[in-house]
C-alpha positions in Angstrom: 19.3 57.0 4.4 20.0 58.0 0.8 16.3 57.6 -0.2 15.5 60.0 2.9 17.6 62.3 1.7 16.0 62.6 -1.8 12.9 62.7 -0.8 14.3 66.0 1.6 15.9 67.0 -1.3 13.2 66.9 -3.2 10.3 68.4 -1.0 13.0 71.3 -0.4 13.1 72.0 -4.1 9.4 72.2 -4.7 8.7 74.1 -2.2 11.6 76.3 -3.8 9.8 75.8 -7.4 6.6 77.3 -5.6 8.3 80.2 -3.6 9.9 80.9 -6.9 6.7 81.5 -8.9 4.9 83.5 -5.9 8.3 86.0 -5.5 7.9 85.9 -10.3 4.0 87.0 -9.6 4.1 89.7 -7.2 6.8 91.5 -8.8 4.8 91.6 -12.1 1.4 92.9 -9.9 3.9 95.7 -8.1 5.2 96.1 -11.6 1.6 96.6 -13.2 0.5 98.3 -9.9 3.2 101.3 -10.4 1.7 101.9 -13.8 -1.9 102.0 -12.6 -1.6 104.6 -10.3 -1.7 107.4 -12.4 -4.6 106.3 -14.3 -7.0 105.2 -11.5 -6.0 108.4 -9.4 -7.6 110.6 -12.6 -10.1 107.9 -12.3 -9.4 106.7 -16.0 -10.8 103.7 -16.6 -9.6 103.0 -20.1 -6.0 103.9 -19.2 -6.2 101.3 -16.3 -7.4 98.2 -19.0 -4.8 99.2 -21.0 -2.4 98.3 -18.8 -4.1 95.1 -17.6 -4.5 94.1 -21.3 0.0 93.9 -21.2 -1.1 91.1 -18.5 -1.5 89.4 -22.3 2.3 88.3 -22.2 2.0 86.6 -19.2 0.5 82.9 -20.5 0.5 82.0 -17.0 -1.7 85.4 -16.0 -5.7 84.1 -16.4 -7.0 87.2 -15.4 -6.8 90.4 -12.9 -8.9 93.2 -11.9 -8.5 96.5 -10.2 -11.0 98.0 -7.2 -11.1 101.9 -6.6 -10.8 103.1 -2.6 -14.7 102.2 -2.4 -14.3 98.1 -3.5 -15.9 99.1 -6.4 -14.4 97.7 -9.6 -12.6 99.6 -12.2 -11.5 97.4 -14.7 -10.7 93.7 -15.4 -8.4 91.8 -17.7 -9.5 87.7 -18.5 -7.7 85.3 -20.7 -9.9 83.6 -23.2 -11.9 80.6 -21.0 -11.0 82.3 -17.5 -14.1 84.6 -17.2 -14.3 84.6 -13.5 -13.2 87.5 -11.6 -10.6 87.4 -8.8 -12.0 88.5 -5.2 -10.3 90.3 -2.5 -8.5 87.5 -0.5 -7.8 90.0 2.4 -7.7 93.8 3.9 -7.5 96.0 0.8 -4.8 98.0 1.8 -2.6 95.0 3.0 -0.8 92.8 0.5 -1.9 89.2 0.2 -1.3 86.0 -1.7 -3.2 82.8 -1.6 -2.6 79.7 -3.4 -6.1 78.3 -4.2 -6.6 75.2 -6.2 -4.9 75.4 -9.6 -4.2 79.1 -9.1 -2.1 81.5 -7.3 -3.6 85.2 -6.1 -2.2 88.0 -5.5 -3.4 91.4 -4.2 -1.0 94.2 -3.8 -2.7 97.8 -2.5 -2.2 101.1 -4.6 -0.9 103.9 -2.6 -0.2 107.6 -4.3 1.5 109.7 -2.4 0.5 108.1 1.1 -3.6 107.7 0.2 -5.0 103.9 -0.7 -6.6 104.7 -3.9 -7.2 101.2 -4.2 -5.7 97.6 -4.9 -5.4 95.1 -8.0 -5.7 91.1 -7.6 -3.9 89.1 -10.4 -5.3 85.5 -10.5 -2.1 83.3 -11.8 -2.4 79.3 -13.2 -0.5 76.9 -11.5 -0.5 74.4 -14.8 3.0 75.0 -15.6 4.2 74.9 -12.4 2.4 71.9 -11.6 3.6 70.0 -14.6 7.1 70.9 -13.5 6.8 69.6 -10.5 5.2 66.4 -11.8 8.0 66.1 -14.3 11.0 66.6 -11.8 9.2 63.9 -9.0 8.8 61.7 -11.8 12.3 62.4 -12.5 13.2 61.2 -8.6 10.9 58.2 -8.9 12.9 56.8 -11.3 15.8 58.0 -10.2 15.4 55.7 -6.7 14.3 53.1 -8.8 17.7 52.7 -10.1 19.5 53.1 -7.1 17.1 50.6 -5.4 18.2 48.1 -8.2 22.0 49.1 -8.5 21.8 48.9 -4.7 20.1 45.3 -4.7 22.6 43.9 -7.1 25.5 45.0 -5.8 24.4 43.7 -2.0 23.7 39.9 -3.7 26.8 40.2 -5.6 29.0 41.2 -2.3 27.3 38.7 -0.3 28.1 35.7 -2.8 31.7 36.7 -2.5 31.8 36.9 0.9 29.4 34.1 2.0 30.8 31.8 -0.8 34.1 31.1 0.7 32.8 30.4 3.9 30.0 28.1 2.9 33.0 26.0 1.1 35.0 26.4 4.3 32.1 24.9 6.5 31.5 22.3 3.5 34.9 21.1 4.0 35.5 21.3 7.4 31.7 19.2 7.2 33.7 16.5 4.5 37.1 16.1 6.8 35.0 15.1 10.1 32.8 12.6 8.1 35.3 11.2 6.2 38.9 11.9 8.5 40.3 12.7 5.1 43.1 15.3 6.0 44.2 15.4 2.5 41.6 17.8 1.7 42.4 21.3 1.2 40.4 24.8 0.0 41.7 26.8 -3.2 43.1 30.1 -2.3 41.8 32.8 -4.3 42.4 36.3 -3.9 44.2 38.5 -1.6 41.4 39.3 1.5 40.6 38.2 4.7 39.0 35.0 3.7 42.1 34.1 1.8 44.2 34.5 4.9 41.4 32.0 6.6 41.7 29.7 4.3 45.5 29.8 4.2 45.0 29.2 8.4 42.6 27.1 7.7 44.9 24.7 5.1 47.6 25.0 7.5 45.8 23.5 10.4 45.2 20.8 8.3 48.8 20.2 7.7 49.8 20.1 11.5 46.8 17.8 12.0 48.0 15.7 9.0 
């Protein structure tokens, strides 16, 4: 039961870890996205590089581009080694996200003033996130692995004390009808059920005896 629950627990809290990282990347494309408008409705190229080139203190952020009204491509931002460029995942004027391999996408229209003017994709690595996650199951792994063994231990341990006193019981009771020596009687030792058997147990020997 307990090693169901972890395992609940911990599909619950990746799934959290990824939800967490989707909600982080599409507020920094709305964020980018309000500061694009105004350079891609004067049809300013430049300006709109300019602001995908502050994608740069993102390290997760591998690249992003931005498409006019038409699909055609205005601009594009690429971290160093990341030279492909994202494609629409969906309708243009609909916002979509996409979790593709090692990467995360996000497309997010551009409205001004009620008109599409068109929509930027930001194309996110899932490297940190997925070393997070290997980290914390890791974690969990071992985690069980000492519960398992506590959990071992203590079962042996309770089962000597328990099964001990009986074994001796059945031992002597085993002895007496072999032998007919009612002289023989089991140490007491703690305060428990089995003690109070024993005591029985001794006391039916001295009414036999």
């Amino acid at each position: 039961v307990i090693i169901i629950g972890i395992s609940f627990i911990t599909y619950r809290d990746i799934k959290t870890f990824k939800t967490d990282m989707l909600h982080s990347t599409i507020m920094n494309t709305r964020l980018i996205n309000e500061y694009i408008i105004s350079p891609l409705t004067f049809g300013d190229a430049e300006g709109v590089l300019d602001i995908l080139n502050s994608l740069e203190s993102l390290p997760n952020v591998t690249s992003a581009c931005v498409f006019n009204e038409s699909d055609k491509l205005v601009s594009y931002y690429h971290r160093d080694g990341d030279l492909s460029l994202p494609a629409l995942i969906g309708a243009d004027s609909v916002s979509h996200f996409k979790f593709d391999g090692d990467f995360l996408l996000v497309q997010e229209p551009i409205f001004y003033q009620g008109t599409y003017n068109g929509v930027i994709i930001i194309k996110a690595s899932l490297e940190e996130l997925n070393l997070k996650i290997r980290d914390y199951v890791l974690t969990i792994i071992i985690l069980i692995s000492i519960l398992l063994l506590v959990s071992t231990f203590l079962a042996n341990w309770l089962q000597k004390i328990i099964t001990k006193p009986i074994v001796q019981l059945k031992e002597v009771a085993l002895n007496i009808s072999t032998s007919g020596d009612y002289s023989i009687r089991l140490e007491k030792r703690g305060e428990d059920e089995i003690s109070d058997l024993i005591i029985s147990f001794n006391n039916m020997l001295n009414q036999v005896q």
